[in-house]
N, C-alpha and C positions, 0 to 999 in steps of 0.2 A: 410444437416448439417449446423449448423451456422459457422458463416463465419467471421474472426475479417478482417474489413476492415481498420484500424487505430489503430495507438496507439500515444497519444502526451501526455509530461506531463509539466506543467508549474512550475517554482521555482520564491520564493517573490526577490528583487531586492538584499537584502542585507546581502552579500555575504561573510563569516570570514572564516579567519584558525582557525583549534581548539585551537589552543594553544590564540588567542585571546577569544576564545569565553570560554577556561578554568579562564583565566585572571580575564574576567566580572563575571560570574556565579560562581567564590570563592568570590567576593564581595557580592553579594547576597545572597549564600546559608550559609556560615561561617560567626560566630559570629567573629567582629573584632578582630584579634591576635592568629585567632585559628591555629592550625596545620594544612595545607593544601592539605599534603603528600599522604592521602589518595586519595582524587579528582583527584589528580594527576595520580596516579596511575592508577584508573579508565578511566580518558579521555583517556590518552594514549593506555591503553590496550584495548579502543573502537575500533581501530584501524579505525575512521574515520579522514581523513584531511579537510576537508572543510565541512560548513553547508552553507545554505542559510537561515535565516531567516525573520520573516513578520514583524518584529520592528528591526531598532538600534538598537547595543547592550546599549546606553548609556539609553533607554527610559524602558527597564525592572523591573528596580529597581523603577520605579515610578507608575507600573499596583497596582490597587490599588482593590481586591478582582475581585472576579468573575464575577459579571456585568463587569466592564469596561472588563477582559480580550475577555470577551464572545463578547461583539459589536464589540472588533475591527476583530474580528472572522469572524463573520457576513458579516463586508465589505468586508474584504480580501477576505475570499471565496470567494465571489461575483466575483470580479475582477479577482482573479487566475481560476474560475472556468469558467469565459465566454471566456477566451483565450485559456487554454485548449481544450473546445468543439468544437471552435468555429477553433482552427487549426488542430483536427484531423477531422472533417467535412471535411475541405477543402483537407485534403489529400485523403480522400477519393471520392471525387469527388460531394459528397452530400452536401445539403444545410438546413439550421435549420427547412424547411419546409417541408424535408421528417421525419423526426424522429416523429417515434409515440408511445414511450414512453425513458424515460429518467428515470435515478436509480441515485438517489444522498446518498453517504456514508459518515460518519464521524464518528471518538469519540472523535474527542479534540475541539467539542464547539454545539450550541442546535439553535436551533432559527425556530419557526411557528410566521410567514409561514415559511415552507424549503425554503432551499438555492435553491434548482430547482426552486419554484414557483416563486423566485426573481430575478432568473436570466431569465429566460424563456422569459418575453419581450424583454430584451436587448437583447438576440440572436437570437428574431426573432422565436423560436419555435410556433407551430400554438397551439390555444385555448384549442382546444381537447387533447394537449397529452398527453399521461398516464404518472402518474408521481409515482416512489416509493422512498421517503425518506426512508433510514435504518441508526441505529444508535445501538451502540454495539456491531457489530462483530470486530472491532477493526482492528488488523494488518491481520487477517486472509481476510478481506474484499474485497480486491482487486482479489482474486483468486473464494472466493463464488460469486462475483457482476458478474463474465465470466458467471457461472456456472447458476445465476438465469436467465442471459439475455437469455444462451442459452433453459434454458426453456420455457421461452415465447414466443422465435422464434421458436419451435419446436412446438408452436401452430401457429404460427400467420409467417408464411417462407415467405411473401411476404414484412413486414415490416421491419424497421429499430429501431434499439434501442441505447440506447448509456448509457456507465456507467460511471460514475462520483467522482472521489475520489477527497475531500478537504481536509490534515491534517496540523494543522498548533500547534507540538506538544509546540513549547517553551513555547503557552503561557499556560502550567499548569506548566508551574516550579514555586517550591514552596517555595514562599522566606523564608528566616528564618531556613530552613531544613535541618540539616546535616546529615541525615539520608543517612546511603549508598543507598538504593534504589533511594532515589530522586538524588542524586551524580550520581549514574548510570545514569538514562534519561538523565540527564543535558548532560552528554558526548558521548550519543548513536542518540537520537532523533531529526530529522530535519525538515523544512516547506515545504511543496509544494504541489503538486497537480498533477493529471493523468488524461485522456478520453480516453475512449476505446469505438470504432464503430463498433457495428455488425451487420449483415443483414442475416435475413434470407434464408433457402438452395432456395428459388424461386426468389427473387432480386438477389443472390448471380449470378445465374443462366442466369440473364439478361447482364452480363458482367461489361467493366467500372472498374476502380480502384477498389469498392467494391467488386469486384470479386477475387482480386489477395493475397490478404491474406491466411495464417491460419485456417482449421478449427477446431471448438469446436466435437471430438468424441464424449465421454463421459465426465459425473465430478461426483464427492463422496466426500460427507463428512463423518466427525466419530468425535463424540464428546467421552472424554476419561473419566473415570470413578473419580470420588472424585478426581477433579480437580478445583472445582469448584474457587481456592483460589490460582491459579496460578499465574494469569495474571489477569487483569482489572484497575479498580478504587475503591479509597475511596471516596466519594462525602463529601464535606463539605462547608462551608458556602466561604472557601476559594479556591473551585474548585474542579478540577479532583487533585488526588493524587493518583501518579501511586502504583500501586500491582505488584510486578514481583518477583517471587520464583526464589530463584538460583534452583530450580531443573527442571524447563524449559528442558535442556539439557538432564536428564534423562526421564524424557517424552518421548524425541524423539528416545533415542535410545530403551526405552520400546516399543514403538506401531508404528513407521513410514514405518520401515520395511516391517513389513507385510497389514500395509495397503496399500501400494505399490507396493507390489509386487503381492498382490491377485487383485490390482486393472488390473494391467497388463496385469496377467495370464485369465483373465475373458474377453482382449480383443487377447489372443492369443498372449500376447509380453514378453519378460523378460526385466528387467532394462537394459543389451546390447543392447538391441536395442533401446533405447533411444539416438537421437543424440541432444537434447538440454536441459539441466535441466534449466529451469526459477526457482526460485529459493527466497522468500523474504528474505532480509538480515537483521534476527532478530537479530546479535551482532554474536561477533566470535564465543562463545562458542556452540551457537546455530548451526552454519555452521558445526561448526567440527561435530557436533552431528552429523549433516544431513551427513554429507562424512564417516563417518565411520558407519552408522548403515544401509545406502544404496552403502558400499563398491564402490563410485562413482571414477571414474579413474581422475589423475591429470592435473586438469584444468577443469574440471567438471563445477566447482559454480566461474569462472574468472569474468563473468560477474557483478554475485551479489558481490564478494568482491570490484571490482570496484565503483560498484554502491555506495556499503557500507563505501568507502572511498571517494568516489568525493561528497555526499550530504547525509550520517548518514542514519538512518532508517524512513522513512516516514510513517510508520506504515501503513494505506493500502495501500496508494499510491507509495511501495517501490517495490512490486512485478511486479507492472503495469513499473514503468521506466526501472526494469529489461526486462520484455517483449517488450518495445520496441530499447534498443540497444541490446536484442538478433536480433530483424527483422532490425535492422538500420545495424550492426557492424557484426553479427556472422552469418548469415542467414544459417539454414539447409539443406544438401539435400532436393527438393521436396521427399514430400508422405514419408517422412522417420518422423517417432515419437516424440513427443516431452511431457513433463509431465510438466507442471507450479502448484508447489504449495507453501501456507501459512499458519498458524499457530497463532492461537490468544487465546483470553478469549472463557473459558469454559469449560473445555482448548478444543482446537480442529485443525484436520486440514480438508483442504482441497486439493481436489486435480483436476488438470481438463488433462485431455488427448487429445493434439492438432495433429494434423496433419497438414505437412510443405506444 
């Protein structure tokens, strides 16, 4: 089975409470003198405290349409994505000259060549590696990018693969916008980045820190029926402009369940026997879904509301920082169950079944 040997995730330098980063984004998003009341209510009830993001807050209000947001995308990636890879390599004991293919993820920016192919010199990956850019699956991405790697290594168990998430959401906030949806991101969504190292059940096998990890059981997805208008983007000449239904929460208590639970029962487990929920933290309403439509016991999703308050939602990159202080901070019994899942455009989830 595949095997996660690493998990690292890297944050841009500059670091706010939300109530500053509420402060900056009412002068951007509110016309001067407006009522602010609402935002307010919103940032707070994110229940996130701190964000990192890839600009100063003072340089926002100066991103001037979607070209400039998109280049400075481009660099940052670059940089947040060669550090990422380039330190769960090194925990795992590997070097950029084993990896033989590489999955780079995003939806908050575009750039051919991909970000893999411009980063691949600077970390030294060899000529040959297989590379998959994906773009669109959005916050669900970090849990299907486990689930695609483990398929390749379920062909390919003697190689190494490595999954790559860059989200850098600030830069599609949308100036001018008081729209409560864009109010909403403003106080939910954060920058940073993930890498996750896997190796196939035959390296896994050869020992070495890439051996000591997690493995990948199984993974499922289920894309939900006339959903299509849940979650995503509006594309315009002025960027990504977020889509997000308040009925997300009911989504989840419609279908989570039982995709969960037949996922389970099809490997012989019930949700009691799960001793780790990894968990992405799509906003509170969204968790409460998940705890009460998977009857999860208290303290169940600790991890992800941490997460959800020390650095906001990193859309795919947020399930991946959850999986790693589950392995840094909470470690499970071995060979005891673990379920990591996400939730994006399409509407859909995923789901992947580890073992500790």
């Amino acid at each position: 089975m595949t095997r996660i040997a690493a998990v690292r995730g890297a944050l841009p330098p500059n670091r706010y409470p939300q109530a500053e980063i509420t402060d900056a984004f009412a002068r951007i998003c509110l016309p001067p003198g407006a009522d602010r009341r609402l935002l307010d209510r919103l940032h707070t009830s994110a229940r996130v405290e701190h964000r990192s993001l890839v600009l100063p807050l003072d340089q926002y209000a100066k991103l001037d349409g979607f070209g400039m947001s998109n280049e400075i995308f481009i660099d940052a990636a670059i940089e947040l994505g060669t550090e990422a890879v380039g330190t769960a390599l090194e925990a795992a004991g590997l070097t950029p000259a084993d990896v033989d293919l590489i999955m780079f993820t995003s939806v908050t920016g575009i750039a051919a060549p991909s970000v893999d192919a411009r980063l691949a010199g600077r970390l030294g990956l060899r000529p040959d590696v297989k590379r998959v850019p994906v773009f669109g699956l959005g916050c669900v991405a970090g849990a299907a990018g486990i689930a695609r790697l483990h398929d390749y290594l379920r062909g390919w168990p003697e190689h190494v693969a490595v999954l790559l998430s860059v989200e850098l959401c600030s830069l599609t906030l949308q100036r001018g916008d008081a729209s409560p949806v864009n109010l909403v991101a403003s106080g939910l969504f954060g920058d940073g980045a993930a890498a996750v190292v896997a190796v196939g059940a035959g390296r896994a096998a050869a020992g070495g820190a890439a051996g000591t990890g997690p493995t990948v059981v199984a993974t499922r997805g289920h894309l939900y029926p006339d959903s299509e208008a849940v979650m995503g983007w509006d594309v315009s000449d002025k960027g990504f402009r977020v889509v997000l239904d308040t009925s997300v929460p009911d989504v989840v208590r419609t279908y989570l369940a039982d995709d969960v639970n037949g996922f389970l029962a099809d490997h012989g487990l019930t949700s009691k026997d799960v001793t780790a929920w990894v968990c992405h933290p799509g906003g509170p309403k969204v968790l409460h879904a998940v705890a009460e439509a998977l009857d999860l016991p208290d303290g169940a999703l600790d991890l992800t509301w941490r997460s959800l308050a020390d650095i906001g939602n990193l859309s795919s990159s947020s399930v991946l920082h959850v999986l790693r202080d589950t392995l840094a901070l909470r470690p499970p019994p071995p060979g005891t169950p673990g379920v990591l899942i996400a939730m994006g455009p399409g509407f859909c989830s995923e789901l992947v079944l580890l073992r500790w």
